[in-house]
FIBA-477124 format. One record per residue (C-alpha): x, y, z. Coordinates in steps of 0.25 Angstrom, whole numbers, always signed. Layout:
N
site u: X v: Y w: Z
...
//
This chain:
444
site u: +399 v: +422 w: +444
site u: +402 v: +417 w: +430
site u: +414 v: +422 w: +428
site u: +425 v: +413 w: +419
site u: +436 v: +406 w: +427
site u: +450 v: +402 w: +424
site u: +452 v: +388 w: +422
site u: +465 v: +383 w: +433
site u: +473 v: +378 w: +422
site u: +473 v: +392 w: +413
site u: +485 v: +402 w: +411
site u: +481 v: +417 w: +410
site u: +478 v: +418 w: +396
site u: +478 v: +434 w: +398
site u: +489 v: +434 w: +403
site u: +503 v: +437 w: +393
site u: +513 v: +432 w: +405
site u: +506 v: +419 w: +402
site u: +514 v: +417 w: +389
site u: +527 v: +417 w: +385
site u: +527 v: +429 w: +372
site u: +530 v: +419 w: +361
site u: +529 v: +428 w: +348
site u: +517 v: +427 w: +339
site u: +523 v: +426 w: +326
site u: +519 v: +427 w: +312
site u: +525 v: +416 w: +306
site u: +517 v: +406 w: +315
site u: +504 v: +407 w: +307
site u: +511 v: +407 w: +295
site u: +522 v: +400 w: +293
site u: +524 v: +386 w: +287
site u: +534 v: +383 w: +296
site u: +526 v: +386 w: +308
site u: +513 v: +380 w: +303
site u: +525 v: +366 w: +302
site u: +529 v: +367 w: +318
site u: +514 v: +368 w: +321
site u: +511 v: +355 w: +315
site u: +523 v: +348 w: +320
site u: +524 v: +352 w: +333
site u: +507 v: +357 w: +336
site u: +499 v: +353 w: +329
site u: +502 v: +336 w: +328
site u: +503 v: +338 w: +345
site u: +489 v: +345 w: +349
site u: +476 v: +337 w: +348
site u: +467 v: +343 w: +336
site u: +452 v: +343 w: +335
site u: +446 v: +332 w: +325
site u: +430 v: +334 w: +325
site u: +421 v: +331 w: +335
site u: +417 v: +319 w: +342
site u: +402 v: +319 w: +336
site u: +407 v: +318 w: +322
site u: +411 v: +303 w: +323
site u: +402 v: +298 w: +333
site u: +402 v: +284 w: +329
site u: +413 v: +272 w: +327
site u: +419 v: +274 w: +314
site u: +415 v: +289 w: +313
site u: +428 v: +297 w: +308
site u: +432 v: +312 w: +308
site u: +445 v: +317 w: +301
site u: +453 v: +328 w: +304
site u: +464 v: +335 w: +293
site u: +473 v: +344 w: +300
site u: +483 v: +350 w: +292
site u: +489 v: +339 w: +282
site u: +485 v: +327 w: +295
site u: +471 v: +321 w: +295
site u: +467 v: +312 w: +307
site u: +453 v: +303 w: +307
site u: +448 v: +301 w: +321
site u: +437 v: +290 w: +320
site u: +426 v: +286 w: +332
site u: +431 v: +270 w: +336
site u: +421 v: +261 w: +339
site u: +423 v: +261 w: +355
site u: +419 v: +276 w: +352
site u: +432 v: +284 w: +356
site u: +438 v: +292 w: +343
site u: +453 v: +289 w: +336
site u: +462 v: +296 w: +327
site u: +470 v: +293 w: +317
site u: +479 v: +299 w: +305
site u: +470 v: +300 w: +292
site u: +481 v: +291 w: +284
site u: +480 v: +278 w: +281
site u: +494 v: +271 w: +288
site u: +496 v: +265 w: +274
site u: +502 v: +275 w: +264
site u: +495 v: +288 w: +271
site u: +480 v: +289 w: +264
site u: +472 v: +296 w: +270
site u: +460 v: +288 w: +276
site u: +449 v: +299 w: +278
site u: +444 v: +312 w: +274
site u: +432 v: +315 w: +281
site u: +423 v: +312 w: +292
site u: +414 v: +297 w: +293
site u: +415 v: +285 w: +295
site u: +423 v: +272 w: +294
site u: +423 v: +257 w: +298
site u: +438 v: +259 w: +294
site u: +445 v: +267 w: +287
site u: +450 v: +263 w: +273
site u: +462 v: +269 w: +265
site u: +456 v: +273 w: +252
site u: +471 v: +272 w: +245
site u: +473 v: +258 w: +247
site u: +462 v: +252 w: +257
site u: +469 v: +253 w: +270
site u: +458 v: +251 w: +280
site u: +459 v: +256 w: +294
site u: +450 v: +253 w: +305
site u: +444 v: +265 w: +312
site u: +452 v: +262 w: +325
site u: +466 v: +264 w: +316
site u: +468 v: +249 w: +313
site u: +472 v: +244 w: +298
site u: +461 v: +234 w: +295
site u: +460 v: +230 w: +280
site u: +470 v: +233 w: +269
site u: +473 v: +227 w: +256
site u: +483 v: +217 w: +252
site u: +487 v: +214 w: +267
site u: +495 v: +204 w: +264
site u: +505 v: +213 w: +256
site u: +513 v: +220 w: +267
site u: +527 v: +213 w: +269
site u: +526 v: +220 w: +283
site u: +514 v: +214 w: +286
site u: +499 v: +215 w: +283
site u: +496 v: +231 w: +292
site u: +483 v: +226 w: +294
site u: +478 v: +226 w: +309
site u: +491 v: +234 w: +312
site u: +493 v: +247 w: +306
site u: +485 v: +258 w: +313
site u: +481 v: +272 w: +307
site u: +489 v: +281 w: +316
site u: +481 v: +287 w: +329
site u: +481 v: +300 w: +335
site u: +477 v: +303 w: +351
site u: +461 v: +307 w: +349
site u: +451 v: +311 w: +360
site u: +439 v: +318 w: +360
site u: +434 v: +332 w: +370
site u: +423 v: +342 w: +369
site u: +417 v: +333 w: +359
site u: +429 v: +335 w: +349
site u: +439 v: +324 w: +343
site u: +452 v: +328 w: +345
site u: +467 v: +321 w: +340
site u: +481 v: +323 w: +341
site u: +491 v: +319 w: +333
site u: +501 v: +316 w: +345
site u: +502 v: +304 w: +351
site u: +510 v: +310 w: +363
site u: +500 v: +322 w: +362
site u: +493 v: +324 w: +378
site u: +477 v: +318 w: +380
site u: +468 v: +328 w: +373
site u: +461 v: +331 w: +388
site u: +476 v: +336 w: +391
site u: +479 v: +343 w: +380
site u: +465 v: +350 w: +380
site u: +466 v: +354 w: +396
site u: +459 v: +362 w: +402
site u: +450 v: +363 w: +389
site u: +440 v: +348 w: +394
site u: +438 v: +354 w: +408
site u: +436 v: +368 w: +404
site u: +425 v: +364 w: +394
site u: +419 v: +350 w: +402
site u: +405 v: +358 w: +404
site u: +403 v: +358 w: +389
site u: +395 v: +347 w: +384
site u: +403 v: +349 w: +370
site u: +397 v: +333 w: +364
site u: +384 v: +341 w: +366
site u: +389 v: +350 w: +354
site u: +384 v: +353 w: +339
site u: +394 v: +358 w: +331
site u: +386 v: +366 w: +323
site u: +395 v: +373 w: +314
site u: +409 v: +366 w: +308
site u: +416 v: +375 w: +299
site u: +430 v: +374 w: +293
site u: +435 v: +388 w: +288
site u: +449 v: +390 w: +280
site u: +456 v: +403 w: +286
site u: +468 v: +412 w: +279
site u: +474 v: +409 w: +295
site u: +485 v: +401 w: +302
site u: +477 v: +392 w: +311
site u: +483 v: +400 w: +321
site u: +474 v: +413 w: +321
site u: +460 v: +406 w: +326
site u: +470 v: +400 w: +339
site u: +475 v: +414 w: +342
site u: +464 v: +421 w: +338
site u: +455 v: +414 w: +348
site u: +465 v: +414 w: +361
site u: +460 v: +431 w: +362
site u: +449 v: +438 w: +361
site u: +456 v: +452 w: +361
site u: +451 v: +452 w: +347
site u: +435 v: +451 w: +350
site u: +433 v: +464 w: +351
site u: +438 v: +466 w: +336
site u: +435 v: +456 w: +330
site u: +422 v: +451 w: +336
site u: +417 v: +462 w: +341
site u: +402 v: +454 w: +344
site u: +407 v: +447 w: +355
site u: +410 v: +457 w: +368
site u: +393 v: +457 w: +367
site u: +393 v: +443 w: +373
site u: +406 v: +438 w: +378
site u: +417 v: +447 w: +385
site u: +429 v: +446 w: +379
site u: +436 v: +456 w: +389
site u: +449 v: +450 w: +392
site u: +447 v: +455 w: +406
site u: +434 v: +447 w: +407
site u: +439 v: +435 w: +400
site u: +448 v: +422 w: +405
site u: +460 v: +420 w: +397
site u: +463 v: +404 w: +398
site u: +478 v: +398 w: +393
site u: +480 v: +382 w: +396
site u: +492 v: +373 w: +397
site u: +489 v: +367 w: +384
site u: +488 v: +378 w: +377
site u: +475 v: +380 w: +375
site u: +467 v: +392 w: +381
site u: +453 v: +403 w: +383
site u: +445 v: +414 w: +385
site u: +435 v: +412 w: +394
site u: +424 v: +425 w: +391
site u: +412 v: +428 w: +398
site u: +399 v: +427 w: +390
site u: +394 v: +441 w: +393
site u: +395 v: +454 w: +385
site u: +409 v: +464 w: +387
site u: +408 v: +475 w: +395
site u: +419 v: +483 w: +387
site u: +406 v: +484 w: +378
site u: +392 v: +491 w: +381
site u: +381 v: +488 w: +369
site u: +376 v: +501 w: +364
site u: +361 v: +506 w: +368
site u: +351 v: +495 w: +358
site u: +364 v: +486 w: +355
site u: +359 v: +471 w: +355
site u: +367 v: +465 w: +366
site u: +370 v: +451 w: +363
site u: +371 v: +446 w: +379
site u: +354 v: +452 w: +381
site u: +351 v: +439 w: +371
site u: +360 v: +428 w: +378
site u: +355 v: +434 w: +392
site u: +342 v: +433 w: +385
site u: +340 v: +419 w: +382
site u: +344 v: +415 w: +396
site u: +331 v: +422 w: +400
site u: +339 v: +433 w: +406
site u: +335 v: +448 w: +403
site u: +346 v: +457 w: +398
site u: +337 v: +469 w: +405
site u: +339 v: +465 w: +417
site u: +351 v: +471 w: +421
site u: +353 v: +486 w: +424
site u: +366 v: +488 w: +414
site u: +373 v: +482 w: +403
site u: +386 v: +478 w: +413
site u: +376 v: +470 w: +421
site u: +369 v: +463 w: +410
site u: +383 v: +459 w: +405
site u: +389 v: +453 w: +419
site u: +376 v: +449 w: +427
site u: +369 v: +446 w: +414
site u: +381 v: +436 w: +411
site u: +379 v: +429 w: +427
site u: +363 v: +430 w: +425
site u: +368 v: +422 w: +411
site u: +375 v: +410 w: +418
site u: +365 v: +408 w: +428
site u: +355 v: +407 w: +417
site u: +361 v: +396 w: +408
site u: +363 v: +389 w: +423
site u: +350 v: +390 w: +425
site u: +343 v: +389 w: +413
site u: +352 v: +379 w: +402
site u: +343 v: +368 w: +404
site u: +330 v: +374 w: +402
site u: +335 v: +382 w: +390
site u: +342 v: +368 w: +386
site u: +357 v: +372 w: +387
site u: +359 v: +358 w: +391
site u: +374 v: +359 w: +389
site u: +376 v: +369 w: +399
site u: +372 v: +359 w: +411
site u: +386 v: +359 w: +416
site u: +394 v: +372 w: +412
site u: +398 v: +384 w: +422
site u: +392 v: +398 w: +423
site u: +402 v: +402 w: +414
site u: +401 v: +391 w: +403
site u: +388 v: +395 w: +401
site u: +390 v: +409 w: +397
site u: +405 v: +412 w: +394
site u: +414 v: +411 w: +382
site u: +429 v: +401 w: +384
site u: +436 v: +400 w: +370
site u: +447 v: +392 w: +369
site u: +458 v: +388 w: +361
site u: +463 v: +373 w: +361
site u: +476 v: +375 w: +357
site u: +480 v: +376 w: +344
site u: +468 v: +376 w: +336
site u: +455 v: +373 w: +342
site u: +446 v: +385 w: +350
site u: +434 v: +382 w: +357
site u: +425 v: +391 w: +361
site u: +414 v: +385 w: +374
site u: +403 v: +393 w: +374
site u: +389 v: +389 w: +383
site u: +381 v: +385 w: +370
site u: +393 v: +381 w: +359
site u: +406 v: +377 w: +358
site u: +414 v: +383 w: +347
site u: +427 v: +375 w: +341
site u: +436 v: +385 w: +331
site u: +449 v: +378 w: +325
site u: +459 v: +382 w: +317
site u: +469 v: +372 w: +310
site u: +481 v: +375 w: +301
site u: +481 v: +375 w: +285
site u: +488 v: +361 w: +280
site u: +499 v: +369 w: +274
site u: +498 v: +385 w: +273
site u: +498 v: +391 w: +288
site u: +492 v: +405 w: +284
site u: +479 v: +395 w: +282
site u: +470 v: +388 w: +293
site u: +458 v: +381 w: +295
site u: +448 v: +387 w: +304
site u: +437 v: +375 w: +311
site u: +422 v: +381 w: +318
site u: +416 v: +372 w: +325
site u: +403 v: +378 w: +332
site u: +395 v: +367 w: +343
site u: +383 v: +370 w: +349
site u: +377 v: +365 w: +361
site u: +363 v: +360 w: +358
site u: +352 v: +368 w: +365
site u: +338 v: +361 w: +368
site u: +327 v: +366 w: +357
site u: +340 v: +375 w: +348
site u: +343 v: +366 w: +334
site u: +350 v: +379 w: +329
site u: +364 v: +386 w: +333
site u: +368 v: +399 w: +330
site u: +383 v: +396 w: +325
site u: +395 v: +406 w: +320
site u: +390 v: +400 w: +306
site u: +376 v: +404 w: +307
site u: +365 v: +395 w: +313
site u: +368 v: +380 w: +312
site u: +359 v: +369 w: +315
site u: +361 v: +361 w: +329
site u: +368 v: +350 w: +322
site u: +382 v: +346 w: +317
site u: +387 v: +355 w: +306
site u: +395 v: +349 w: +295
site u: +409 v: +354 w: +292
site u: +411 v: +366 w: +283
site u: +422 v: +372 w: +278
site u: +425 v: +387 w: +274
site u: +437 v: +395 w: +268
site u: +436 v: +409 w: +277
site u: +439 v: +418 w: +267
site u: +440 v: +430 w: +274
site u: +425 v: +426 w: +279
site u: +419 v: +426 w: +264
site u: +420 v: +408 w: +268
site u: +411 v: +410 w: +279
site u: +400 v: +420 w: +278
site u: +391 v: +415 w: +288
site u: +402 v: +417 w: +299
site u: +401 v: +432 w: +295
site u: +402 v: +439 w: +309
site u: +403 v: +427 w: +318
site u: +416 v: +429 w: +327
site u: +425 v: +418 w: +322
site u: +422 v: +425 w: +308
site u: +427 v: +435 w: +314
site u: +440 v: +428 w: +319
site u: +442 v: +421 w: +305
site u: +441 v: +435 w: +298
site u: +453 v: +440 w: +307
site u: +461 v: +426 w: +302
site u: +468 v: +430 w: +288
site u: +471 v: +444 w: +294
site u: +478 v: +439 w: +306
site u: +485 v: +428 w: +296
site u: +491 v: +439 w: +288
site u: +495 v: +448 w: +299
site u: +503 v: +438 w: +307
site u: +510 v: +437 w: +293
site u: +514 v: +453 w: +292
site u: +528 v: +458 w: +297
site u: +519 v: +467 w: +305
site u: +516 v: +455 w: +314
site u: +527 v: +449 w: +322
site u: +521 v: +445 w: +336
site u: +507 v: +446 w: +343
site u: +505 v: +458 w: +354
site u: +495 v: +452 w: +362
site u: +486 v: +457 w: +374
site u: +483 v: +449 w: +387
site u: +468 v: +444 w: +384
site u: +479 v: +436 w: +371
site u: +489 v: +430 w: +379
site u: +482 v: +417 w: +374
site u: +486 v: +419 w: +358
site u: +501 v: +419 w: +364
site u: +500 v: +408 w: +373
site u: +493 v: +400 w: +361
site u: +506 v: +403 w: +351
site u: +513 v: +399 w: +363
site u: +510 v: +384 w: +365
site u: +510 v: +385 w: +350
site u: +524 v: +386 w: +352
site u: +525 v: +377 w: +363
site u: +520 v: +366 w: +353
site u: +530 v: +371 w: +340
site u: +543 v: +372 w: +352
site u: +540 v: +359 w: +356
site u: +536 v: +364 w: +371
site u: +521 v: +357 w: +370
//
């Protein structure tokens, strides 16, 4: 019962014969000239992330988003769909916005250029002095392709890019039982890392490293990779699917707290029930699922009304190819992103959004940050330094991750390093650097 499936459309991600061998060099998360083939040839074709959809619910409500030296404004239209345009005014270049809010139009603040929020020049000064003719009602910020899934905004700056729902697939059907408009993002930090953007895509396509570096987690989610489903798509994004049950590699010690007794616990199930450990962990998990199935609505787990067996107590994590890892877990959804520097490569910017599905008679959630208050967080940003920037985070496991980042960053530099040697359970990091390829080669 329970257990987790293969989607139809996935390649082996445990499995090495599944990619090609392409080295892991150094010089990629380094160098300037590599960081230059990813903006030319990846980064202006993939669809980025701007903000979520309940930060500009009303016409005339605006987000922007800064990636490396580009900056795009997607803006709520009056019919209620959502368009993007470049943050530079189509005269000489200003730049329109700098932050979220709110416009009737957009005006210029060099020479009085006003656009209407559906792109469209509207007003200027001195319209009669153009000898070729007055822009006005013509010229038109430039648009990028935007749409909107699992309640986030997303753009492209390709106008030959594919539909977001093809460049996403299998990622909407996978996820379609989590309500995510339902979610509260009740934690939004920006955090500067010593890294090339590239550490937080590889690190999280393996969990080989759990057991080192997050040595809290086998207690409630196996990370055996003989328990686990390794996932690789078309697209090249992919996941781990891990059950939401205790590893049987470990045996807690005699008076050891044991995590998994709280979460059988507060689904009214006794952890004494059962004669051993083993079958506390594996009939315990089943026990778990039948539970939540039973019991969501009464204990006013609204959001769990259409999920499987295995929604309701497993952990998938995913990477969107490039820069974008979701984690969809039965009670929150977790969004990490990394994006480049503007101009040094050895230096990235590390995005942790943590949403939470509200749960009747709760008003508190217990985040990575500490406890927040169920409602939308404002934006904070943090330089890591070497976890000195975050000290709340102390212990959390992407703390744990981003303490890992300026070592890894050095070492790819060492002559000592020339190419990664990976185990099965990794085949995912090598298949990621090789659609990375595929879009720098001009195969994608």
């Amino acid at each position: 019962m329970g257990l987790p499936t293969v989607h139809p459309k996935a390649i082996d991600g445990g499995d090495p014969r599944n990619v090609r061998g392409d080295p892991i060099t150094g010089e990629r998360f380094y160098s300037r000239d590599f960081m230059q083939q990813e903006w030319d040839h990846m980064w202006k074709r993939i669809w980025h992330v701007a903000g979520r959809e309940n930060e500009i619910p009303e016409p005339g409500d605006f987000m922007v988003h800064d990636f490396m030296h580009e900056s795009v404004i997607c803006v709520r239209q009056d019919d209620g769909t959502i368009r993007a345009f470049y943050n530079a005014c189509r005269h000489r270049g200003q730049r329109l916005a700098w932050d979220e809010g709110h416009v009737d139009a957009f005006t210029c603040p060099y020479h009085g250029w006003v656009w209407g929020r559906d792109g469209l020049l509207v007003d200027l000064p001195d319209p009669d002095d153009f000898p070729q003719g007055n822009p006005c009602g013509t010229r038109r910020l430039k648009e990028l392709q935007c749409d909107t899934w699992g309640s986030f905004v997303w753009y492209t700056m390709d106008p030959n890019a594919p539909p977001l729902m093809e460049y996403l697939d299998p990622m909407p059907d996978l996820y379609r039982h989590w309500p995510m408009d339902r979610l509260v993002r009740v934690a939004n930090m920006r955090i500067a890392l010593d890294a090339n953007w590239k550490f937080a895509s590889e690190n999280f396509s393996e969990s080989y490293h759990t057991r080192t570096a997050h040595p809290q987690v086998p207690a409630w989610i196996d990370q055996d990779h003989w328990t686990s489903v390794f996932e690789m798509f078309p697209a090249g994004h992919g996941r781990i699917v891990q059950p939401g049950r205790p590893s049987l590699r470990d045996r807690p010690a005699d008076g050891e707290a044991v995590p998994f007794d709280d979460i059988l616990r507060a689904w009214d199930i006794d952890p004494a029930r059962y004669p051993d450990y083993e079958t506390k962990v594996m009939k315990g998990w089943e026990d778990l699922q039948k539970a939540k199935q039973e019991k969501w609505r009464e204990k006013g787990y609204a959001h769990y009304e259409h999920m499987t067996p295995t929604e309701l107590t497993d952990s998938p994590h995913n990477v969107v190819f490039p820069n974008v890892t979701l984690s969809f877990l039965p009670d929150d959804v977790i969004f990490f992103r990394t994006e480049p520097h503007p101009d040094d490569p050895n230096k990235c910017y590390f995005d942790l959004w943590h949403m939470v599905f509200p749960v009747e008679g709760v008003d508190e959630a217990q985040t990575m940050a500490g406890p927040r208050p169920l409602e939308e967080a404002e934006r904070v940003h943090r330089v890591f330094d070497q976890g000195r920037g975050v000290p709340e985070m102390h212990g959390q496991i992407v703390f744990q991750d981003m303490m890992l980042a300026e070592g890894q960053q050095r070492g790819w530099r060492s002559q000592g390093y020339d190419d990664a040697y990976l185990a099965g359970q990794e085949t995912r990091v090598r298949r990621w650097h090789e659609v990375l390829n595929d879009y720098l080669e001009g195969r994608r």
